[in-house]
N, C-alpha and C positions, 0 to 999 in steps of 0.2 A: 696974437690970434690963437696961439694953442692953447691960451689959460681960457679964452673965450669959447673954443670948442669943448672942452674938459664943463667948463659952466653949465654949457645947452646940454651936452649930456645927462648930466646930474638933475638939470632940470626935467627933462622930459622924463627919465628915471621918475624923476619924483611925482609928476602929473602922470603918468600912467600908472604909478601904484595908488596914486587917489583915484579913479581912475574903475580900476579893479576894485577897491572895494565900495566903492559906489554900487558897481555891478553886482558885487555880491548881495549887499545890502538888499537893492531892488531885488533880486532873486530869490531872497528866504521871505522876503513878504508879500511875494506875488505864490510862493507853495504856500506860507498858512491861508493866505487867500482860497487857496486852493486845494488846499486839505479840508477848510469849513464847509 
């Protein structure tokens, strides 16, 4: 159970930092959107 908690951790670690730059991504192309 602990190696499988330690797993989900890292997982979720992982899909929130794809995640964030998802968000970021959308975020600089909705300001050039937005700068033009």
């Amino acid at each position: 159970t602990t190696f499988l908690k330690s797993y989900d951790i890292n997982g979720i670690k992982k899909t929130a930092n794809n995640f964030v730059k998802l968000f970021i991504e959308i975020i600089k192309k909705v300001r050039e959107k937005n700068v033009m």
